[in-house]
C-alpha positions in Angstrom: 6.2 4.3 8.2 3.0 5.2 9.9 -0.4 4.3 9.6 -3.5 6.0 8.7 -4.3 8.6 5.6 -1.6 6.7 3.7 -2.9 6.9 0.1 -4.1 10.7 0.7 -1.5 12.2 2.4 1.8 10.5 3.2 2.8 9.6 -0.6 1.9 13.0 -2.2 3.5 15.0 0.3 6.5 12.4 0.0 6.9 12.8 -3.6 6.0 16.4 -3.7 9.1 16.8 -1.3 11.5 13.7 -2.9 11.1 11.3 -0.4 10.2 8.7 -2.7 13.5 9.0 -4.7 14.9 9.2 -1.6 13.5 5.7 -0.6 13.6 4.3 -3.3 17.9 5.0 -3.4 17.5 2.9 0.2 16.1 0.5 -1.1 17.9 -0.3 -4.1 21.1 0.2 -1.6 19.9 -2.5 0.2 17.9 -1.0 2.8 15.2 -2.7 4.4 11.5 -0.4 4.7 8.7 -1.5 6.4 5.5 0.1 8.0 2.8 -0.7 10.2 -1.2 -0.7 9.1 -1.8 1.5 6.0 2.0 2.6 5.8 3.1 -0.7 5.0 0.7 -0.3 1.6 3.6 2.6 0.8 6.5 -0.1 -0.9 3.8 -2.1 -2.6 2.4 -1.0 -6.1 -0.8 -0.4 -4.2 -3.4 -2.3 -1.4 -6.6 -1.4 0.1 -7.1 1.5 1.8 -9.6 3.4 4.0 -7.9 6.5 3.9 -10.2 8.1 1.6 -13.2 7.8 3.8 -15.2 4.9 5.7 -15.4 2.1 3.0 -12.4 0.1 1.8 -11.2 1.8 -1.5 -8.1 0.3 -3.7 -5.0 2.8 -3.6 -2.5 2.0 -6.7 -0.7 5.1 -6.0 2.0 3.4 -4.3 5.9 3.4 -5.0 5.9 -0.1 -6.3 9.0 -0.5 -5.0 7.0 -4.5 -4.6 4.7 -5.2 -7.3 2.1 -6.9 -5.4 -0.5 -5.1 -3.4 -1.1 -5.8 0.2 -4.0 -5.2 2.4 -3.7 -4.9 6.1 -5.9 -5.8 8.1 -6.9 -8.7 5.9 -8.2 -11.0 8.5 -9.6 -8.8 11.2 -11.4 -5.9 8.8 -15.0 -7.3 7.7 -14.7 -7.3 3.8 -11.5 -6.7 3.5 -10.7 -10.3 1.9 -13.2 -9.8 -0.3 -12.7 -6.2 -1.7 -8.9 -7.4 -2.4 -9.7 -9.9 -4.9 -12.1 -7.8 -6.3 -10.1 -4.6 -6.7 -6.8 -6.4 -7.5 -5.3 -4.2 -10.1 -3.5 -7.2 -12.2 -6.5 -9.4 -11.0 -4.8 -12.2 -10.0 -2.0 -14.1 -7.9 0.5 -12.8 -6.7 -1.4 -10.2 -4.5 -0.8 -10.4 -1.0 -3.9 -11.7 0.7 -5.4 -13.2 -2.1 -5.6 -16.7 -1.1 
């Protein structure tokens, strides 16, 4: 799975098409899904997310085929640790990045 525009693009047209049941078949089959940047947020109940404009924004439209959250870019985008704690939809461990 690609990067960029994930939470705006990628999952609706995904789901508006059946590609979400689709993967999540694979994945209960045994298949293993991955993606790079903002696509790897797709599997995960949700992350943060700059797809819906310059500032980091939490997406929780994810398949939650993982329930945990995932942020890319954790160490290298400034604020990006913070804003994940903060916007942790379960608010608390067990979200990737939270340390």
């Amino acid at each position: 799975m690609g990067g960029r525009q994930v939470g705006v693009n990628l999952l609706a047209l995904w789901r508006a098409h059946g590609v979400d049941t689709a993967m999540r078949t694979a994945w209960a089959a045994g298949v293993v899904l991955g993606g790079v940047s903002a696509g790897s947020l797709c599997c995960h109940a949700g992350g943060t997310t700059d797809s819906y404009g310059p500032e980091l924004m939490p997406m929780t439209a994810g398949l939650h085929l993982l329930e945990s959250s995932n942020c890319p870019h954790y160490d290298s985008e400034p604020g990006a640790a913070r804003h994940t704690s903060r916007s942790s939809p379960h608010g608390g461990p067990g979200w990737l990045g939270e340390r």
